[in-house]
N, C-alpha and C positions, 0 to 999 in steps of 0.2 A: 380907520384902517385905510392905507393908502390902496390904491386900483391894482397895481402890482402883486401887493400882498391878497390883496381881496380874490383874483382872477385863484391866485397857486389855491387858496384855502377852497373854493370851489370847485378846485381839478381834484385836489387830495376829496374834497366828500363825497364826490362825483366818483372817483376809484374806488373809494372805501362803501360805496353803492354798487360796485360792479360795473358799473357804466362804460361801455367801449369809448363814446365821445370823450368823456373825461379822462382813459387812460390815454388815449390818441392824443389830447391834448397836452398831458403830461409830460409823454412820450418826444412830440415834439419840441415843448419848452428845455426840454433839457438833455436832446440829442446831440447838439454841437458839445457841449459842456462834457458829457459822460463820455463821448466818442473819442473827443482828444485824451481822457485819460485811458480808454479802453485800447487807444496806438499806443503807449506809454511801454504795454504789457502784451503786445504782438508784432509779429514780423511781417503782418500787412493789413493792408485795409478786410480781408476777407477773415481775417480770424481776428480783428479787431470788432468785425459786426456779430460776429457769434457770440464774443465776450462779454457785447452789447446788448445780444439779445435776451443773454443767460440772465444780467445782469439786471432787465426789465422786468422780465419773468419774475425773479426773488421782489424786486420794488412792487408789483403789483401784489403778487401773495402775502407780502409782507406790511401793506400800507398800511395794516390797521394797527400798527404797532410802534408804526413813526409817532414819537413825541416831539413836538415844538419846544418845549420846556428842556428838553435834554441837548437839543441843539438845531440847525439848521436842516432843513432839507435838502441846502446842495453838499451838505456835511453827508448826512446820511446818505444821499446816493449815490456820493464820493466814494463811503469805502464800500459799499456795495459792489459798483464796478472795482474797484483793486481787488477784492476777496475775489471776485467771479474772474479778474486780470490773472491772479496768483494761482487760483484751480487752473485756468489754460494750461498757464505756464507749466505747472507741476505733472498735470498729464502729458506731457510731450519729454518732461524730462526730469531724472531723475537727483533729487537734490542729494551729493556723495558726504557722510559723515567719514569717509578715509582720508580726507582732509580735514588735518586737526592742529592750527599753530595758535600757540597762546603771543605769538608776536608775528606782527609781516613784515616785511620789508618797507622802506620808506618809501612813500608813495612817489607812481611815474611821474616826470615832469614833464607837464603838457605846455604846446607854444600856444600860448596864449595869442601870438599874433595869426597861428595859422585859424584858431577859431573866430577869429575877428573878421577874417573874409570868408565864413561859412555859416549859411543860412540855416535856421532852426530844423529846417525839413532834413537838409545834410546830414547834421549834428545826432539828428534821431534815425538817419538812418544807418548810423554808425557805431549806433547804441545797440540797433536792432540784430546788429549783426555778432552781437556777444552772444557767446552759447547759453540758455534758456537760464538757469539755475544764476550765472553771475550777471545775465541780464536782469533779473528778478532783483538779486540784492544792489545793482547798480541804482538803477532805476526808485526802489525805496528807498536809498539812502541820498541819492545828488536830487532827487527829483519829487520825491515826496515828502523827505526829511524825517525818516525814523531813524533811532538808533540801533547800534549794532544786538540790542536785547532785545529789542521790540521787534528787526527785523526775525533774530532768530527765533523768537516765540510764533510769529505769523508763518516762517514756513517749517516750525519745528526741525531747526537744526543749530547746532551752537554756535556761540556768539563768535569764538576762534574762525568757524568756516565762515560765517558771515563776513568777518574782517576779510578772508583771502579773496573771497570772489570781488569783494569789493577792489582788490590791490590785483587780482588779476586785469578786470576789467580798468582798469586804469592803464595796467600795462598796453592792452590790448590797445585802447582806445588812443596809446602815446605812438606804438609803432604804425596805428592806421594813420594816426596825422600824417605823421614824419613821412611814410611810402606817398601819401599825396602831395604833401609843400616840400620834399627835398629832391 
């Protein structure tokens, strides 16, 4: 077993013991990792670490149920934080089923060249600023890669609204270019 693998198998027995040292250590190893997905699903670093914490919380009470055989551990604390990303999100706002199109409009056309001169951080800070519900299905669909069934089963609402907020937020995110590179 390589040292890598050996250190994580030690931290998980170490949690699945109760052991502070071993969740601190968990905790640590894979802070950066969950955090950047935990900004993915908030509109700043402070409700980013809440999401975070929530989302430790569930990894701790739940380690005894992580199987290796079913998949990865930075699998499983991946969608950990997105479900604990997706509760934030859901409580601050409310996902509307009075939008219902079984077709949307062709999607915005983004300049590709004004993303070329804009750094990651910009990019998500421009994502952040989509209202909660099409920031949600944004964010699943460009950035985590579900689809528009999987998104609507995850926040229980149809695949129709999934498609709009997706073709909103595109809108959204063509007219924020445009007011900065025109």
């Amino acid at each position: 077993m390589q040292t890598i693998e050996r250190d994580i198998q030690e931290l998980l027995d170490g949690c699945r013991a109760n052991r502070r040292s071993a969740q601190e250590g968990l905790y640590r190893r894979f802070y950066g990792f969950a955090m950047r997905i935990a900004l993915r699903y908030s509109r700043d670093e402070h409700d980013a670490a809440d999401i975070l914490s929530h989302a430790f919380i569930k990894v701790f009470k739940s380690i005894a149920s992580f199987d290796a055989a079913k998949g990865s551990l930075h699998a499983w604390i991946q969608r950990i934080v997105i479900n604990k990303g997706l509760d934030h999100i859901k409580t601050r706002s409310r996902f509307s089923e009075e939008v219902e199109l079984e077709t949307v409009d062709e999607p915005a056309f983004i300049n590709n060249a004004a993303l070329e001169q804009m750094g990651a951080e910009e990019i998500m800070n421009l994502i952040k600023r989509l209202p909660p519900a099409t920031h949600a299905v944004f964010v699943l669909y460009a950035v985590e890669g579900y689809n528009h069934r999987e998104i609507a089963q995850r926040l229980n609402i149809s695949e129709g609204t999934s498609k709009w907020h997706l073709s909103e937020a595109r809108k959204t995110l063509q007219q924020q270019l445009q007011s900065l590179y025109n």
